[in-house]
N, C-alpha and C positions, 0 to 999 in steps of 0.2 A: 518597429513598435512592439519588439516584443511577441510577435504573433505566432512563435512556433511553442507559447505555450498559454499563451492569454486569448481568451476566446471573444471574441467578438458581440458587441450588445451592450446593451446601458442595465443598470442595475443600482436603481436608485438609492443613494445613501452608504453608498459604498465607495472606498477608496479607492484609486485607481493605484499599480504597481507603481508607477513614474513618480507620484507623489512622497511614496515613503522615504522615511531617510533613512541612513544605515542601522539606526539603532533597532528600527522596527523592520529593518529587512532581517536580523538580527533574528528579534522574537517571534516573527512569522516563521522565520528558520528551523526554532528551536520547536515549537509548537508543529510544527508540519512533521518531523523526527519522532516525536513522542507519538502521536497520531500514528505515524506508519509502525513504530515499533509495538503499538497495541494491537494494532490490525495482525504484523504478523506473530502476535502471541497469540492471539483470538486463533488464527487459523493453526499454530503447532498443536494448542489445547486439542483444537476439534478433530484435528488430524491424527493425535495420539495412538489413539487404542486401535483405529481399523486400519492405518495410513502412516503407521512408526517413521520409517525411513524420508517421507517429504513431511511429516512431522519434526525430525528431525532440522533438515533443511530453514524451514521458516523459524527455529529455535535460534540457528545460526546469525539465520538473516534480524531476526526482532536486535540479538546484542551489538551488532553492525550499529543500527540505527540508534540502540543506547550512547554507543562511543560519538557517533556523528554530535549526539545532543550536548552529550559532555563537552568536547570540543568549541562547541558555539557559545556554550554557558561561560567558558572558560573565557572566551574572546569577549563576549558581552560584560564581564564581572572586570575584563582589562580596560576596556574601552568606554563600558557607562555606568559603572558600579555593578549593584546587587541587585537592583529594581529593575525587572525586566516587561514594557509595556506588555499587555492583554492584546495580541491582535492573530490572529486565528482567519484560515482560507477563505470563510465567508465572511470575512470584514473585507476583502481584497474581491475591487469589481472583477469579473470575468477570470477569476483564478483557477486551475484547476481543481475539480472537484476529487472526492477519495468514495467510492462506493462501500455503503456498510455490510461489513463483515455478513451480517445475516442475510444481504440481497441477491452474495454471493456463495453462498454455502451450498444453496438448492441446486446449485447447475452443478456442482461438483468436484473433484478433485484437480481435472484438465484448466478448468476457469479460474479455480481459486489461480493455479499456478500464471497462467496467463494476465490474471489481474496483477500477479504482484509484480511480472514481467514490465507491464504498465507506469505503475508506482514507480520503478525503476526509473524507467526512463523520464517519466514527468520530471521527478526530482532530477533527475541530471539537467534537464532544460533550465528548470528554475536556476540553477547553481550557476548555471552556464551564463545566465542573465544577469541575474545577480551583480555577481563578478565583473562583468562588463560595467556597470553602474556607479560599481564602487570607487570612490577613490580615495580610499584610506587603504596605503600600503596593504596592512596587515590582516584587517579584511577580506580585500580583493586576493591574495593568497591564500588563504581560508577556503572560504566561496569555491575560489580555484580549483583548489585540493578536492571539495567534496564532489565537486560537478565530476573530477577525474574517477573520482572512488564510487559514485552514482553510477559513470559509466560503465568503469570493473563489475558493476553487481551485477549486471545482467549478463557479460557473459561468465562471471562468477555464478550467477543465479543456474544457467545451463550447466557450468560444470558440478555444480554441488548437485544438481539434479543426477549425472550420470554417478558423481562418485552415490549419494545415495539413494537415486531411484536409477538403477540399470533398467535395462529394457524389461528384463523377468520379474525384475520388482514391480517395473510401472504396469505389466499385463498382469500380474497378483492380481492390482491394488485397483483396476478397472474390473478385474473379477468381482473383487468385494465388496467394490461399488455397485455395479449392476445385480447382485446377490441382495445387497440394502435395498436397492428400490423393489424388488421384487418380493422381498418378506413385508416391506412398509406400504408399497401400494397395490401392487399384483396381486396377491393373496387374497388380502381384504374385502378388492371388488368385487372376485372371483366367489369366493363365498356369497357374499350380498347378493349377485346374483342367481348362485344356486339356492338359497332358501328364500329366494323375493323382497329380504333387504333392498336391496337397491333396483332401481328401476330403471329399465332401459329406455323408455318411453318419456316423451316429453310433455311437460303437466300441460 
């Protein structure tokens, strides 16, 4: 039933996966691509200036997820015209969810990467499912194709990381990370509490 990426529980008013038909397996496809390919623009952006090198990386990874969309639009514009239905992960009961950009920025450079390690392989499940579902030739080769290229990304995802974050790079870039909390939180208290700003004591 699907259970190695559909979670369990009722969710009232929502579609179940099994119910969709290919067109909207389709546009939940395309819509899930774009979604991820924003996500990792959001994290090259932020990763820019301190974290160039897995800036870098998720640069790569966002135009990966551009071509995936392109590809599906192209099957959908073959298969059901122009008009592509509205149906997005939380229209779909128990689908997996994408954490927002900003819920993950705070934990850090290690997390962003492990999240999108994640993303990876969700989407390969999905593709993988899919696939199975479908039975329109052209589709189901489709589908096929991405669940394979979903799975290349992750260890894609590792190797882009050595070609751009070597070991010296990724101990920098935990320098400069722990350097950032320490100017943004460290400091701050640290003063507060030498001129009784901040109080130790609990009201």
């Amino acid at each position: 039933m699907l259970s190695s990426f559909i979670n369990r529980g009722g969710f009232g008013g929502r579609r179940s996966f099994d119910s969709l038909t290919e067109q909207e397996i389709l546009a939940l496809a395309i819509s899930s691509e774009e979604d991820d390919g924003r996500i990792y623009q959001s994290y090259a952006a932020w990763l820019r200036e301190d974290f160039p090198d897995t800036a870098k990386m998720f640069a790569e990874m966002a135009e990966e997820e551009d071509e995936h969309r392109r590809m599906l639009i192209d099957m959908h514009r073959e298969k059901f015209g122009e008009t592509i239905p509205l149906i997005r992960r939380e229209h779909v009961k128990g689908f997996y969810d994408r954490k927002p950009d900003w819920l993950v920025k705070p934990y850090g450079v290690d997390e962003v990467r492990k999240q999108a390690a994640e993303m990876e392989e969700q989407a390969c499940r999905f593709y993988a499912a899919a696939a199975r579902k479908s039975t329109d030739a052209g589709i189901r080769k489709l589908l096929g194709d991405l669940a394979r290229a979903e799975a290349g990304h992750i260890g894609a995802a590792m190797q882009a990381q050595k070609t751009h974050v070597p070991q010296s790079v990724e101990e920098a870039e935990r320098a400069t990370e722990h350097r950032n909390f320490v100017l943004t939180y460290v400091q701050p208290g640290l003063a507060g509490l030498m001129d009784g700003s901040v109080s130790t004591l609990a009201p």
